[in-house]
Structure formats: C-alpha cells, structure tokens
N, C-alpha and C positions, 0 to 999 in steps of 0.2 A: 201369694201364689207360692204354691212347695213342691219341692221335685220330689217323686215316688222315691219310697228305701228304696236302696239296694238289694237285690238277694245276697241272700246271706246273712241281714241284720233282724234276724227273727219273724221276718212275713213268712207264710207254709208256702211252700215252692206254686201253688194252682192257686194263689191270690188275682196276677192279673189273667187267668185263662179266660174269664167271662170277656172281658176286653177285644183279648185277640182273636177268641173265636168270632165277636163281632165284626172287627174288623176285616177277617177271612172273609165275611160271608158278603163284607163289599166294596170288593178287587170290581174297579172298571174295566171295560174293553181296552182302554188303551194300556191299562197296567198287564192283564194278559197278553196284549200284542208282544208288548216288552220282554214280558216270559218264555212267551213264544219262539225273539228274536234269538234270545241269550239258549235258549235250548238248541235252538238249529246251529248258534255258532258253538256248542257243546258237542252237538252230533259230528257237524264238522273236524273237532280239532280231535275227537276219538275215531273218526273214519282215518284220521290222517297217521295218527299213533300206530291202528293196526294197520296201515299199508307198510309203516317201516315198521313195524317186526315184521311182515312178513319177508320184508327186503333182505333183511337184517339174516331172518329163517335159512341153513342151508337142506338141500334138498336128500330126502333119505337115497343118495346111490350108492350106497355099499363104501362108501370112506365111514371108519369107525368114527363114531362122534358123542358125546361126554351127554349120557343121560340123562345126568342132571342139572346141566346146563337147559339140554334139548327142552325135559320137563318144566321148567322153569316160565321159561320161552314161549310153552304152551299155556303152561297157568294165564301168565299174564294175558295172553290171546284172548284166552277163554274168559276174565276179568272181562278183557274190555268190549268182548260180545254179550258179554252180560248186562254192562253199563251202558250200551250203547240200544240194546230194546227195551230199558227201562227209560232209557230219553226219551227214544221213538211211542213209548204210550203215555210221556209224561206229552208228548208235543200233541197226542191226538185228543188227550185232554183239555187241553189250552184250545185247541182248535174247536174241538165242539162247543164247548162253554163260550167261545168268540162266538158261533156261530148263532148260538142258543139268544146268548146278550142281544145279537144283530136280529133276529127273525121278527121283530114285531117293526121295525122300521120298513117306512118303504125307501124303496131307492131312488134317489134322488138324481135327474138326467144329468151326463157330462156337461152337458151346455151350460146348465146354472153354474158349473162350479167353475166355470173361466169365466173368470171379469173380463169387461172391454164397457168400451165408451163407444156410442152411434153418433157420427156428428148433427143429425137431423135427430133430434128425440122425438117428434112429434112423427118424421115419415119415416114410414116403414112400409113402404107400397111394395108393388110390380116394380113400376117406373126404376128405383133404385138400382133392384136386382137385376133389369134389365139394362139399364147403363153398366154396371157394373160388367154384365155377362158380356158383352160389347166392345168394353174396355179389356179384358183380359183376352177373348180371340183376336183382336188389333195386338194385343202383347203377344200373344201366342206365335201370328202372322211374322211378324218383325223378327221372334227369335228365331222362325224357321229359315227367313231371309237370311240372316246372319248367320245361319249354321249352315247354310249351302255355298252362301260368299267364301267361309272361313274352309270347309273342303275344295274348293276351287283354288284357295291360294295355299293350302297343303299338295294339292296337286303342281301345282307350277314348282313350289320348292323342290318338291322331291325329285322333278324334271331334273332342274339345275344342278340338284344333288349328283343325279345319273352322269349329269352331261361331266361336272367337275371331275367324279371321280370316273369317269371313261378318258378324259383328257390326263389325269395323272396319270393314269396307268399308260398313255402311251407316252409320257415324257419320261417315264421310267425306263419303259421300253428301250427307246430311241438312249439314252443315259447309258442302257447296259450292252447295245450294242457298240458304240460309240466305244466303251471302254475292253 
C-alpha cells in the first residue's frame, strides 16, 4: 500500500480531480445536515459581527466625523451582507438537495421510533386499555383530593398568618403607647 505524491512532486495539478468529483457527487444526507449545521452557525456568527458594527456605527447628526474611518465601517458592513446571502443560498442549497435525498422515503411513524417493552407480549386487548384508563382516573380522582385537602390547609395557614400578624401589630401598638 503507497500514499499518493504530494502536489508539487511532478503529478499536473487535475490528477486526483476524477476522484473528488466522485466523491462530491456522494455526500450523504447526514454529511449535508452537517453542512447545513456549520452554515447556520456561520450565518449566526456574521448576523452577530454586523449587529456590533452597527453598535459600534455613530449616527450621522451633524458631529463632524473621519470619512474614512466612516467609509471603512461601511465597507466592512457591506462585506458582511455580502457574505452573509451567499450563506443564506449556500443553506438553501444543502436544504433542497436534504430534501431531494429525503423525497423517495416514506416517513416512518413517531411511535416506531420510541422503544419500550409491553409486560404482556402476547395481550394487547381492550381489557389492558381499560384497566389502565381506570387506573389513571382513580390517579386523577386522589390527585384532585389532595389538591383541595392542600388548599384548605393554605387557607387555615394564611388565617393564622392574619391572626399572628393582627396580634403583632397590636402589641406594638399597646409597646408604643406604653412608651
């Protein structure tokens, strides 16, 4: 087994082109997703660049200001709205060709794609469902029990609450006339 030259040691520069053009031609969906991902975190970190120039930007109100600072400032603007719709078609590319790749499959239901174990492999009735539907309004019932019990003793507390803090406030009272 021998590793290809180098460029540079006498192969013409389009020796492996046959190759890569191959290999271009098959990028799976998951290698686009991946292209896909690394572009939107591209669009992202140039969305973030021109918000601080623009931060950065003071605003033309009649304070003289260095043109070609200003110019500059604009270039770069104009740079990165350039580079930033060249993402935006490089993404709507990745996206169609995902899409294109995906169109002959059928979609396959959520349900399949969660595992779980039945403890009856064999039943899978009514019977189940209806135990089960039974068992969870008996859960339902108890939690509602317990959340009316648990407002009836927020209500007592808060009684207590009232009575305490009515009763401070008149040994305060009674403290300040006292003094």
């Amino acid at each position: 087994m021998s590793t290809p030259p180098l460029a540079g040691t006498g192969m013409p520069p389009g020796a492996f082109s046959g190759t890569q053009a191959q290999a271009a031609r098959e990028v799976n969906t998951a290698s686009l997703c991946r292209i896909g991902q690394e572009t939107v975190q591209d669009i992202v970190f140039r969305t973030m660049e021109i918000f601080q120039l623009l931060r950065n930007m003071q605003l033309p109100n009649g304070v003289t200001y260095h043109t070609g600072t200003y110019q500059d400032r604009l270039g770069k603007l104009q740079e990165h709205l350039r580079q930033l719709s060249i993402l935006f078609r490089k993404l709507r590319l990745v996206y169609d060709k995902c899409n294109e790749n995906c169109a002959g499959l059928d979609p396959v239901p959520i349900e399949q794609l969660i595992p779980y174990v039945e403890e009856d492999g064999s039943k899978h009735d009514d019977h189940g469902a209806a135990s089960q539907l039974r068992f969870a309004s008996e859960e339902r019932r108890e939690i509602m029990e317990v959340n009316k019990k648990l407002k009836q003793k927020n209500q007592q507390l808060k009684q207590i609450m009232d009575q305490l803090r009515n009763l401070i406030w008149d040994i305060n009272a009674m403290l300040a006339m006292r003094n």
